[in-house]
ZABATI-313324 format. One record per residue (C-alpha): x, y, z; residue in three letters. Coordinates in steps of 0.25 Angstrom, whole numbers, padded with zeros to 4 digits, always signed. Each point is the difference from the previous one (the first is absolute). Layout:
# residues N
XYZAla;...
END
This chain:
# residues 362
+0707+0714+0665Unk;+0005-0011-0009Unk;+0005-0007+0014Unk;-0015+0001+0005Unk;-0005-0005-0013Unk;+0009-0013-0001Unk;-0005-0001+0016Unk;-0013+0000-0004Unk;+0002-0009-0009Unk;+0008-0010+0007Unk;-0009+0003+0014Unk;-0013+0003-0005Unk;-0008-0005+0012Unk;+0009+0010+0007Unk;-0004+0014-0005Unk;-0007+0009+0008Unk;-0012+0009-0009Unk;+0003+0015+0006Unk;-0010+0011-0004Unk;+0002+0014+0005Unk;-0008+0012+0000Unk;+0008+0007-0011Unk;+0009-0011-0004Unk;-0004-0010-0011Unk;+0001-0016+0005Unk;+0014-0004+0002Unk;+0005-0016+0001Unk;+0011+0000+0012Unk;+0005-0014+0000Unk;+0002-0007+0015Unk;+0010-0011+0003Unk;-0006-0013+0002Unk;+0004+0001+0014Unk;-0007+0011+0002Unk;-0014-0003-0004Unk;-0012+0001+0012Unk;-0013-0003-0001Unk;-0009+0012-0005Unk;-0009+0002+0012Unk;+0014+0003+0009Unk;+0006+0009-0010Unk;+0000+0016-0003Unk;+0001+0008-0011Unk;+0013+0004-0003Unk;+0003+0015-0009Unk;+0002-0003-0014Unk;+0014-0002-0006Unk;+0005-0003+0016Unk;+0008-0013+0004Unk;-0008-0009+0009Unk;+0002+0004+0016Unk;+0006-0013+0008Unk;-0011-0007+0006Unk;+0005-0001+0014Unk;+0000-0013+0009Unk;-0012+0005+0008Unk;-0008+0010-0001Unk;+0007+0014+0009Unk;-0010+0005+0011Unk;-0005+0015-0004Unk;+0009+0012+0005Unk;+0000+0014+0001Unk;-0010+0008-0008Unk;-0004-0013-0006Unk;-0004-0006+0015Unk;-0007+0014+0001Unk;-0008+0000-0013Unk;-0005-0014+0002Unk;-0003+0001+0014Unk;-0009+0012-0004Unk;-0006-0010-0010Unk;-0002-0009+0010Unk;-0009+0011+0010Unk;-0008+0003-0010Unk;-0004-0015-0005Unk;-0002-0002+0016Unk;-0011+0012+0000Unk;-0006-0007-0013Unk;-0001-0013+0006Unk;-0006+0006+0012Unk;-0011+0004-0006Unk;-0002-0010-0011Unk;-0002-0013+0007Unk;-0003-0009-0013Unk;+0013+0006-0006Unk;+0007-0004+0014Unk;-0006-0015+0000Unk;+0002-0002-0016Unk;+0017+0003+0003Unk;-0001-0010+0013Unk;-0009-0011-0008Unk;+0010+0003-0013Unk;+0013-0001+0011Unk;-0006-0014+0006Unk;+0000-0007-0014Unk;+0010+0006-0008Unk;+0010+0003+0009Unk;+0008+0014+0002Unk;+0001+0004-0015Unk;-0009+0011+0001Unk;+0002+0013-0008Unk;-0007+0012-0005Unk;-0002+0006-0015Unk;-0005+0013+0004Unk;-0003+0010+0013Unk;-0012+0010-0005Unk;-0003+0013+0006Unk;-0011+0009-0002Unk;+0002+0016+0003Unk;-0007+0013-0001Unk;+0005+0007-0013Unk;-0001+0014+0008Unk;+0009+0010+0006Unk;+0012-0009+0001Unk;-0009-0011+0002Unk;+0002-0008-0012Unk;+0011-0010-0005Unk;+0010+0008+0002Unk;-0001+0000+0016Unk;+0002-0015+0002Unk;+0008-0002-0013Unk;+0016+0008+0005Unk;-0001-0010+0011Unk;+0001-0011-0010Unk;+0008+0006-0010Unk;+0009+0002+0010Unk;+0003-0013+0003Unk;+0002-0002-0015Unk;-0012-0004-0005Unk;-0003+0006-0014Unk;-0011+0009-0006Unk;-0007-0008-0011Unk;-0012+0001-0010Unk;-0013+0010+0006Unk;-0013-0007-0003Unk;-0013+0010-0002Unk;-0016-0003+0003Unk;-0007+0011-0003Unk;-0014-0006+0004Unk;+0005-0003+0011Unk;+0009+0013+0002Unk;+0012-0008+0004Unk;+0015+0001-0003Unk;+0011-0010+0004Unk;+0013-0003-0002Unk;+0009-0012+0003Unk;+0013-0003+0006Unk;+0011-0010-0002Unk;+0008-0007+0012Unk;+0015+0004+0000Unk;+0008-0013-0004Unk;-0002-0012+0010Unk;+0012-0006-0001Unk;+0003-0010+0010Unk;-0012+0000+0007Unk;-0010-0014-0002Unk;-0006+0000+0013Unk;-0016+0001+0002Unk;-0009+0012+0001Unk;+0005+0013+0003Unk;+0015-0006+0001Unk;-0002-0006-0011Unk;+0000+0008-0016Unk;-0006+0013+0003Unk;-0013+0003-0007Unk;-0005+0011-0012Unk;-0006+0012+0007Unk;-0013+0002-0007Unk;-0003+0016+0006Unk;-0015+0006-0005Unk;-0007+0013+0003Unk;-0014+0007+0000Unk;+0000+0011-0009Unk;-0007+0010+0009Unk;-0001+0011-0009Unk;-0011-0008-0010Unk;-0010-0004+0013Unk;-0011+0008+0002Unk;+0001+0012+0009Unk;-0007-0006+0011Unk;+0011-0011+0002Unk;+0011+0010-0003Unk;-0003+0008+0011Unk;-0001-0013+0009Unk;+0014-0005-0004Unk;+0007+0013+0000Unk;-0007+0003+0014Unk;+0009-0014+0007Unk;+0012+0003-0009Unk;+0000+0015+0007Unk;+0001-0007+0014Unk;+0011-0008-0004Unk;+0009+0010-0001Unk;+0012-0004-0005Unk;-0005-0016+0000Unk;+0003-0002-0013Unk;+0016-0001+0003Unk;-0002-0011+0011Unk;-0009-0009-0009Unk;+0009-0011+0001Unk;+0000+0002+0015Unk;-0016+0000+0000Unk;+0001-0014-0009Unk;+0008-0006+0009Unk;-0007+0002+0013Unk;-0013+0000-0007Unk;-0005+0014+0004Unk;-0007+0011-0006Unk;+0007+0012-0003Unk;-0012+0009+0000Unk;-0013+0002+0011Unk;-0008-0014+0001Unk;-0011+0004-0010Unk;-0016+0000+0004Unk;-0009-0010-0005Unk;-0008+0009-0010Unk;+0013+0007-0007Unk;+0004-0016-0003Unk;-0013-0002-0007Unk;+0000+0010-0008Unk;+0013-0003-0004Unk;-0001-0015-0002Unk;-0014+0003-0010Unk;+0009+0008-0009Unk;+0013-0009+0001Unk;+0001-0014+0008Unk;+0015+0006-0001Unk;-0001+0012+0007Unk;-0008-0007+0011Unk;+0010-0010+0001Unk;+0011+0010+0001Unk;-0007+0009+0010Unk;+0000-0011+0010Unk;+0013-0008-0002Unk;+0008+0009-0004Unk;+0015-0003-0005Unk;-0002-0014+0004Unk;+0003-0011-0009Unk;-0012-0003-0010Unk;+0005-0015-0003Unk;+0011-0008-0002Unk;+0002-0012-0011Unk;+0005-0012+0001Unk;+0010-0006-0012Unk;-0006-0013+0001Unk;+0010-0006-0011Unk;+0011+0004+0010Unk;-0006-0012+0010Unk;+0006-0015-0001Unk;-0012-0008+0003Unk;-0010-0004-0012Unk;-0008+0013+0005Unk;+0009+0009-0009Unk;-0009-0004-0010Unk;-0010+0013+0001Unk;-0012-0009-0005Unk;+0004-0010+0011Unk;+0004+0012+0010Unk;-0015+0006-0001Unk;-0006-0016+0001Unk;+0008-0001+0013Unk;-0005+0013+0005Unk;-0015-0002-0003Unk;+0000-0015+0005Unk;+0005+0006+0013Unk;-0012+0010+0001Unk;+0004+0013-0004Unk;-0008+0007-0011Unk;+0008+0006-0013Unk;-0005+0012-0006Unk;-0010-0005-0012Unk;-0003+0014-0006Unk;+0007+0000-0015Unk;+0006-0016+0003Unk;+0006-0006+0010Unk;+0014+0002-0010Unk;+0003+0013-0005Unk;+0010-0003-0012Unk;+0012+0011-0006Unk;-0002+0002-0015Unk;+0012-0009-0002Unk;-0007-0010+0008Unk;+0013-0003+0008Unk;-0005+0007+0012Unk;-0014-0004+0009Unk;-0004+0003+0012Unk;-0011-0002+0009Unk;-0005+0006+0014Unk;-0008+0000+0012Unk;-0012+0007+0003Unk;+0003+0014+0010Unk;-0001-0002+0014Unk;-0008+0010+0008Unk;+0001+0004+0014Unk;-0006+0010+0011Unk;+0003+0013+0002Unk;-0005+0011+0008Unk;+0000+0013-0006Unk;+0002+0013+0005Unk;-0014+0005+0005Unk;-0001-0013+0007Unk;-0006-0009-0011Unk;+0005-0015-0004Unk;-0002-0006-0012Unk;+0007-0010-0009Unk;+0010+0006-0008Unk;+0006-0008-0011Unk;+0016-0003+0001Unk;+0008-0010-0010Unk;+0003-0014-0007Unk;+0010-0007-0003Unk;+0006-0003-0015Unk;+0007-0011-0006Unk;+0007-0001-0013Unk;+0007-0009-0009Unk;+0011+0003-0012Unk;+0003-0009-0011Unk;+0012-0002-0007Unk;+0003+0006-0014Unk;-0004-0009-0011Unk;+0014-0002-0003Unk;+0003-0005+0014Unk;-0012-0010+0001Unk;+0007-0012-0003Unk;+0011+0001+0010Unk;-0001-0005+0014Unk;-0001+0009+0012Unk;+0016-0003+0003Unk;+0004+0006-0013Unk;-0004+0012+0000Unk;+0005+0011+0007Unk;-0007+0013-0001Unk;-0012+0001-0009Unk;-0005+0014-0001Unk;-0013+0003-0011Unk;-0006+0011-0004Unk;-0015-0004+0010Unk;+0009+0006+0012Unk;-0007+0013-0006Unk;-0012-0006-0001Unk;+0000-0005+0015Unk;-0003+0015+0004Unk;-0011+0002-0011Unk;-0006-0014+0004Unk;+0000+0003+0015Unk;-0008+0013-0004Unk;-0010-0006-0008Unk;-0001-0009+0014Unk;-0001+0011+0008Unk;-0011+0008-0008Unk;-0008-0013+0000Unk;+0002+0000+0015Unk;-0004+0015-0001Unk;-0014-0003-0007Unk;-0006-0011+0009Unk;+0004+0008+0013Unk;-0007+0011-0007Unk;-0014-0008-0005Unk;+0000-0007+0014Unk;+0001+0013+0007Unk;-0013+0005-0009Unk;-0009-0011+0001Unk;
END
């Protein structure tokens, strides 16, 4: 410790701020040599010695090659069916360059008969991401919990190859809907069967696990809860993905700038509650689209607009204590708004939630 302290002292541009979950902040000094610039770093375990940074970044193996092409499916079904996601990553690609990465991947679920969290969850947690704080909404009779990547060592490439992103997991909590859209729900969850242990598999190609519903049963549902509407007809597939827009290299990282690009090139950012949703701490903000909507012919022959997803964009500031260094000096800069991401990109989605609803209404 004292040989960290007189580090520090000697280095102080080179000491990495570690927080984790159980473990109070930690200073873990960093030889000159081995300082990176922040937006390619990863968090290392508090009280652990720095991993050598290689030459170039290794290509994924193995089960690591496996859990990110699996990533990789379900951001393909996403896309698919979100064109203005799909054009905002090409527009952001062409200007910026490849420096594209995600915050978060968010999921919504049936919190029913093995429906829930838990079903898309041991996929991740198997792949060594862990279980963090559970969030509640009792208005809105929605749970969630949130997961953080396993370490990232190594990899500062773009996208899904590049550091992997929170896992933000939510589900309907049945039980509290009326009796009318219980019975609906658990009517689909029964001819699913055992659905539920393939929801990763249903995510990734995009299908349903239970019969394609009927027009009036998604109605009735969506008039109770825009979430169970939603959920009913795209399933396990991705809800939306969020761009870290401090992790890009151009002046767009700015997120004020990033969401002035976005408009200026014709796309429409979701107004409802301010373009910029802020953490208490005010070192995280994000912003997002509006939902894409797209056709889809329900089960007793009837098409209708249903509404699919939007993409996200956030931006994390540096600790107070880190603000006056430049980019290359720091290495790792973890802050306690990491938390927050998950409660922001809530408040995001029940605003989202709301104005699907109202607009459904009028």
């Amino acid at each position: 410790m004292a040989g960290a302290t007189l580090a520090a002292a000697r280095f102080p541009a080179a000491v990495a701020l570690l927080r984790t979950r159980r473990s109070p902040v930690v200073a873990v000094p960093l030889a000159p040599s081995g300082l990176r610039h922040h937006r390619r770093s990863v968090a290392m375990a508090a009280g652990a010695a720095p991993s050598p940074i290689p030459a170039s970044d290794p290509l994924p193996k193995g089960s690591d090659l496996f859990f990110r092409s699996v990533l990789s499916n379900m951001q393909k079904v996403y896309l698919s069916r979100n064109p203005t996601a799909e054009k905002i990553l090409d527009l952001v690609h062409s200007y910026d360059g490849d420096h594209i990465c995600f915050d978060h991947f968010a999921f919504r679920t049936f919190g029913v008969d093995g429906y829930g969290i838990n079903s898309l969850a041991e996929f991740f947690t198997d792949f060594g991401y862990e279980s963090r704080e559970e969030l509640r909404f009792p208005a809105k009779k929605l749970r969630a919990l949130w997961f953080s990547p396993p370490n990232n060592d190594g990899y500062t490439r773009a996208g899904i190859y590049g550091p992997l992103p929170r896992i933000f997991i939510s589900e309907l909590l049945v039980d509290e809907l009326s009796a009318p859209s219980q019975e609906i729900i658990r009517k689909y969850i029964k001819t699913s069967a055992n659905g539920n242990k393939y929801a990763v598999l249903a995510s990734t190609f995009g299908e349903l696990t239970w019969e394609k519903p009927t027009y009036s049963d998604f109605q009735v549902l969506s008039r109770e809860s825009e979430y169970a509407g939603w959920t009913l007809v795209n399933g396990y597939a991705l809800n939306h993905a969020t761009v870290s827009t401090h992790r890009l290299e151009s002046d767009i990282r700015s997120i004020s700038k990033f969401n002035k690009f976005v408009e200026d090139n014709g796309f429409k950012l979701n107004t409802e509650g301010g373009i910029l949703k802020v953490s208490p701490d005010g070192l995280l903000q994000q912003s997002s689209t509006v939902a894409d909507s797209s056709l889809f012919t329900f089960a007793d022959g009837i098409t209708e607009s249903i509404p699919r997803s939007y993409i996200e964009f956030a931006e994390r500031l540096p600790l107070p204590q880190f603000r006056d260094l430049q980019d290359e000096e720091v290495c790792t800069i973890c802050h306690e708004c990491i938390d927050y991401s998950v409660l922001v990109c809530f408040l995001s989605f029940i605003i989202h939630t709301w104005k699907v609803y109202f607009q459904a209404s009028r």
